[in-house]
C-alpha positions as CSV (number, residue, x, y, z in Angstrom):
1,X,-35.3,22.7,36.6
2,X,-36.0,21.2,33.4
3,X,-39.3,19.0,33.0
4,X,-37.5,16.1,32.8
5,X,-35.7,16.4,36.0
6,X,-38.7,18.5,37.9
7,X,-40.2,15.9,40.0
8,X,-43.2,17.9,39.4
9,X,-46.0,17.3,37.1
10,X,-48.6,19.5,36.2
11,X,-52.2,18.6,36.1
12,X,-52.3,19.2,32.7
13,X,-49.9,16.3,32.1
14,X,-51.3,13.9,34.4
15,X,-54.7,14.2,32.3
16,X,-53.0,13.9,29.1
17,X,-51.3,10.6,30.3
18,X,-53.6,9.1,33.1
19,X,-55.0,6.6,30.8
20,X,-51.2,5.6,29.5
21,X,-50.6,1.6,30.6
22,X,-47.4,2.9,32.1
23,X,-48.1,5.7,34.6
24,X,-48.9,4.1,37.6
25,X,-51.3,7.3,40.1
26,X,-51.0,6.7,44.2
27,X,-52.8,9.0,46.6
28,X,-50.3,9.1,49.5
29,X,-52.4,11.4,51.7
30,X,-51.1,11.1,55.6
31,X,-52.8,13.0,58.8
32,X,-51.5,13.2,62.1
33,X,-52.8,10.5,64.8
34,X,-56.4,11.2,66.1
35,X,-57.2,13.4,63.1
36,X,-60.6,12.5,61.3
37,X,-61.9,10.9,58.7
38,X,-59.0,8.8,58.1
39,X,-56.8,9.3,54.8
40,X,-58.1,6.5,53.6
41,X,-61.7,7.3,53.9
42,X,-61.0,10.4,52.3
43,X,-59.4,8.3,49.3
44,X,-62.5,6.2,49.2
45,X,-65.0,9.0,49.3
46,X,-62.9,10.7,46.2
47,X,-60.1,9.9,44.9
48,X,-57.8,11.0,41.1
49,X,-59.4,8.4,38.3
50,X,-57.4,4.7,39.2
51,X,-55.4,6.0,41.7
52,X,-54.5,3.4,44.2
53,X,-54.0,4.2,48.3
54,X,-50.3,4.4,49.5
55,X,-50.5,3.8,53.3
56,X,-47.7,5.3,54.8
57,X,-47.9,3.3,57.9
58,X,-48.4,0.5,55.9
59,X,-45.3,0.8,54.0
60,X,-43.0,0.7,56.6
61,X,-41.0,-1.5,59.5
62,X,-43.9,-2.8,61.4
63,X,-41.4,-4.5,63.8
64,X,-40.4,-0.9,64.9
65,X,-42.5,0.3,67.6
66,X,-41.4,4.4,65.7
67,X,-44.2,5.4,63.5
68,X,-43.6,4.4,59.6
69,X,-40.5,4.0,59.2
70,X,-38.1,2.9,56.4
71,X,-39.2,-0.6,55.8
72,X,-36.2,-3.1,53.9
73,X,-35.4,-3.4,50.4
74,X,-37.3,-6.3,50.3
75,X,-40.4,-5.4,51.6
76,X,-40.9,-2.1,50.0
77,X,-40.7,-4.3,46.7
78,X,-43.3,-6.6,47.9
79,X,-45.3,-3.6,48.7
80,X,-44.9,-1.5,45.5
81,X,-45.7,-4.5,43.7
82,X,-49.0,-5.5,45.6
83,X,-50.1,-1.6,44.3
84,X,-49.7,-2.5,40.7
85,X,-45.9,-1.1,40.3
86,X,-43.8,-2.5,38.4
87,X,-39.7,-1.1,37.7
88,X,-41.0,0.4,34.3
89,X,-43.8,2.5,35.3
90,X,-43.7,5.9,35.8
91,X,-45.4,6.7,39.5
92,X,-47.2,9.5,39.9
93,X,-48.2,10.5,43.8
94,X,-50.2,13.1,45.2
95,X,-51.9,13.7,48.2
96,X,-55.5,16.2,49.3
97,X,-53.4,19.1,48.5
98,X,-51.8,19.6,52.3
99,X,-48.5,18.5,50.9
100,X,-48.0,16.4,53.6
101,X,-47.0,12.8,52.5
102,X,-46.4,13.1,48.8
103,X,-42.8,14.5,49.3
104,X,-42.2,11.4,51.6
105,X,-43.6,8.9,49.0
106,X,-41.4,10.1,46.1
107,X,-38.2,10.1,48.7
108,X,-38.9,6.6,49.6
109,X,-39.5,5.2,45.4
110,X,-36.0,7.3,45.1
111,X,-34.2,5.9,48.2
112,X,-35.6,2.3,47.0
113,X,-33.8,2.4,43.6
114,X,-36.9,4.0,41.4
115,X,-35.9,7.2,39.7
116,X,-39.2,7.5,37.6
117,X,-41.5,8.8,40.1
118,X,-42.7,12.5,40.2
119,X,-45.5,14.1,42.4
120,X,-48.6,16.1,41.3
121,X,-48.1,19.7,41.7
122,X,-51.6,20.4,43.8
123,X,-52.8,17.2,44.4
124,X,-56.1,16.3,44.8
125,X,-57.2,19.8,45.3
126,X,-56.0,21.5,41.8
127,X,-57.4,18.4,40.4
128,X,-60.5,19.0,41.9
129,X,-60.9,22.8,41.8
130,X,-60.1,22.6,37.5
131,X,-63.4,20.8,37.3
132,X,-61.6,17.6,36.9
133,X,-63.4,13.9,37.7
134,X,-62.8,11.5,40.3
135,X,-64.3,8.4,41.3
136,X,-64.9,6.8,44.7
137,X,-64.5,3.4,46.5
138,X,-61.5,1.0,46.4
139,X,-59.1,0.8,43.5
140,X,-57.5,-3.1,43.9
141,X,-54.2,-2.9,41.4
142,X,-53.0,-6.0,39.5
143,X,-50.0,-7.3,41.2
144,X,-46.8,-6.5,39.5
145,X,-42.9,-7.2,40.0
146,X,-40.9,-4.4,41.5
147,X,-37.6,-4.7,42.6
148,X,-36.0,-2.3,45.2
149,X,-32.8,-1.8,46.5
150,X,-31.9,0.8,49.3
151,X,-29.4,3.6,49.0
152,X,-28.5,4.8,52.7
153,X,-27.1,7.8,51.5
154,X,-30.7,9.1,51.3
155,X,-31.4,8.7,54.7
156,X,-30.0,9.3,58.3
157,X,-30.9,7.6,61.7
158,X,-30.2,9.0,65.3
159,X,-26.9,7.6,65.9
160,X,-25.7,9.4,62.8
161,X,-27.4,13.0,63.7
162,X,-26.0,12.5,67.7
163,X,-22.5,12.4,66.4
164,X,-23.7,15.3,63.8
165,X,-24.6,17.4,67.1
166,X,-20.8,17.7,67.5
167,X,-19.4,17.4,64.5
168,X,-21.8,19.9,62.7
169,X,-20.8,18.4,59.4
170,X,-23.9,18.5,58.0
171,X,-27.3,20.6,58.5
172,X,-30.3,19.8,60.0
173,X,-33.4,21.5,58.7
174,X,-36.7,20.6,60.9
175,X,-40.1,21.6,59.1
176,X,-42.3,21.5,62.4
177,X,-43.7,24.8,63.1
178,X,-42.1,27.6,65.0
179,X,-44.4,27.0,68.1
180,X,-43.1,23.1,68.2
181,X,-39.3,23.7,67.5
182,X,-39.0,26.1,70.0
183,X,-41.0,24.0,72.6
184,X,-43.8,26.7,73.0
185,X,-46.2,23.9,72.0
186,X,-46.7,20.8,73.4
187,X,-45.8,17.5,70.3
188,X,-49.0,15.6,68.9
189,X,-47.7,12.7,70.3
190,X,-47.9,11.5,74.4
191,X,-44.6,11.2,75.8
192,X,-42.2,13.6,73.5
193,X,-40.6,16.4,74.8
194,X,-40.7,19.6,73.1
195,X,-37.8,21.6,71.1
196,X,-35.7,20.4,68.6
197,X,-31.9,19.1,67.8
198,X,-29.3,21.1,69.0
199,X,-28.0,23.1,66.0
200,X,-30.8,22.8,64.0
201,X,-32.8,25.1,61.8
202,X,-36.4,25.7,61.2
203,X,-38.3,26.1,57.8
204,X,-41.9,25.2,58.6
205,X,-43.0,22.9,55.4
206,X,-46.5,25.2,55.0
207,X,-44.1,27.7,54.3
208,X,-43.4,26.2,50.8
209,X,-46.5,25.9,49.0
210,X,-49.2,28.3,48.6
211,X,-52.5,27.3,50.7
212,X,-55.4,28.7,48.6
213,X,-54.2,26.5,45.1
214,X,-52.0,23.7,47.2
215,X,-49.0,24.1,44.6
216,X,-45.4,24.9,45.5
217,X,-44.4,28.2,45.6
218,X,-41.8,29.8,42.8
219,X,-38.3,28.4,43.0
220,X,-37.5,32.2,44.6
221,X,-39.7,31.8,47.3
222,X,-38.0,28.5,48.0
223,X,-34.7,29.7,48.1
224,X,-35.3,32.7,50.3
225,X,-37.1,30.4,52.5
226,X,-34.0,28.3,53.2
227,X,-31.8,31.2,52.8
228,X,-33.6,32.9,55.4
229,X,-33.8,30.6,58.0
230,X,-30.0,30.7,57.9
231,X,-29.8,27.7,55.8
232,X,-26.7,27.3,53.8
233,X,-27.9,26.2,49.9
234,X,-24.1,25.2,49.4
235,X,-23.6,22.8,52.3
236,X,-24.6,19.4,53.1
237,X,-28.4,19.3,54.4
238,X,-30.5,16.9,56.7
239,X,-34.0,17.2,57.0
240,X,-36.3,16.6,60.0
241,X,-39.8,16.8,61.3
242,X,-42.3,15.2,63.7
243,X,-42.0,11.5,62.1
244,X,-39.9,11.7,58.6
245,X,-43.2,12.7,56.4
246,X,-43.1,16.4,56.4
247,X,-39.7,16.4,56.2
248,X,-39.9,15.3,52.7
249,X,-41.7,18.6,51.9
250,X,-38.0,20.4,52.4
251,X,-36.3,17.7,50.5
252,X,-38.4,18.4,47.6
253,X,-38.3,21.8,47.6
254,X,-34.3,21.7,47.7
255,X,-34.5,19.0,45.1
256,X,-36.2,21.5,43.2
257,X,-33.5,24.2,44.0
258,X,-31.1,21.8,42.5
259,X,-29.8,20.8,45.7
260,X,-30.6,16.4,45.1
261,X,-28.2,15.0,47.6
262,X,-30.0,15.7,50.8
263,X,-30.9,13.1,53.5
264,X,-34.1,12.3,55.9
265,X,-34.1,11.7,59.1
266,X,-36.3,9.0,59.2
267,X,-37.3,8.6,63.1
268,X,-37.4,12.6,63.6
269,X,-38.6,14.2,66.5
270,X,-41.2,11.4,66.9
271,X,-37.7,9.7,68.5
272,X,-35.2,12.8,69.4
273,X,-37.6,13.8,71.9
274,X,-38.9,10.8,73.7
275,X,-38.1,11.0,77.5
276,X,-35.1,9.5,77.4
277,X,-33.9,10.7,74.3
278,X,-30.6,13.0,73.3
279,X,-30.2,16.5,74.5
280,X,-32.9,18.8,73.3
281,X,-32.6,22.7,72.6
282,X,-35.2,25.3,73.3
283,X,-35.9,28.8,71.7
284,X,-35.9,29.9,68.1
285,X,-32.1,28.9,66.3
């Protein structure tokens, strides 16, 4: 991809333009419930100079009892302004380095109408391992004017995948690991069965960046990744997780491959595989 349609920066770029008026930094880090410290203490004890905190579950529908899901049009521009975001900035996210809710960030500024937004290739940990500075405690944004507006196409909900079971019209890609969409693990969260959507296929997200340095791996790696999970690179694509964040990880990477008109499942397995949920499949796919 060329630079200016990568939606990855460098940290070499992000130092050279941190300090520009326009480019607008969010640490979008995310754990799984139960997991300690909280994101957000993390982002307080160190955080990329000015960034601001995007809360995942903050950001989101909090009149759906599903975790963090797509909140309206309306309120997503209420939110992105409270963090100082304004229509003509260009957003920078990043997250510790786990690529976990970065992905999910930049798929939601896209879904909500803002083109402009990239991610940092290594987050916080490049950052951090280049010698570079951070600062700690609360960044509090001036309030800006952002105005959203939603394009569905970008995202899927379970009514739409239940008729996709039969149809098969498009493919669903679940990042979980292999122990969870196969059912040989139990899910993180009380109450959900274990397996995945009929039909599915399985590209754990941790299989797309490289662990030690926290960037994503060469556009090769990616493609043989989907490619050898029986993906088809030429055919429409749904991703899917445990709740819709690691998901994004996949859409990114196929975004990456060229492959921009993907959609999330935004309620993922986190609602597929509650108890009285839609059929479930077992084993690898």
């Amino acid at each position: 991809m060329t630079t200016a349609t990568d939606p990855l920066v460098s940290t070499e770029w992000l130092a050279a333009h941190i300090n520009d008026s326009n480019v607008k930094v969010l640490d979008a880090s995310f754990k799984l419930p139960g997991v300690l410290p909280l994101p957000k203490d993390d982002y307080l004890a160190a955080h990329l100079p000015g960034a601001v905190f995007f809360d995942v579950d903050a950001v989101s529908d909090h009149s759906n009892p599903l975790p963090h899901m797509y909140p309206s049009a309306e309120q997503f521009g209420r939110d992105a302004g409270q963090l100082g975001i304004s229509n003509a900035d260009t957003v920078v996210l990043y997250d510790s380095g786990g690529w976990v809710a970065a992905p999910r960030a930049w798929w939601m500024f896209l879904a909500f109408g803002h083109s402009n937004v990239r991610i940092l290739n290594g987050g916080l940990k490049k950052w951090r391992a280049e010698g570079r500075s951070v600062e700690s405690g609360d960044v509090k944004p001036k309030p800006a004017s952002f105005k959203a507006s939603y394009d569905a196409k970008r995202v899927r909900s379970m009514q739409q995948l239940i008729a996709n079971v039969e149809s098969r019209a498009e493919q669903v890609v679940d990042a979980r690991a292999a122990e969870r969409f196969e059912g040989r693990a139990p899910e993180p969260r009380a109450g959900i069965r274990s397996g995945h959507i009929p039909g599915a296929r399985n590209v754990p997200y941790n299989q797309l960046f490289d662990a030690a340095t926290g960037t994503m791996k060469p556009l090769d790696e990616l493609r043989a990744a989907f490619v050898n999970a029986g993906v088809k690179l030429d055919a429409p694509i749904v991703t899917s997780c445990g709740s819709g964040v690691s998901a994004g990880v996949l859409t990114l990477a196929l975004y990456r491959l060229g492959i921009t008109d993907t959609a999330l499942y935004d309620g993922s397995w986190s609602e597929w595989g509650q108890e009285k949920g839609p059929t479930i499949a077992t084993g690898p796919a």
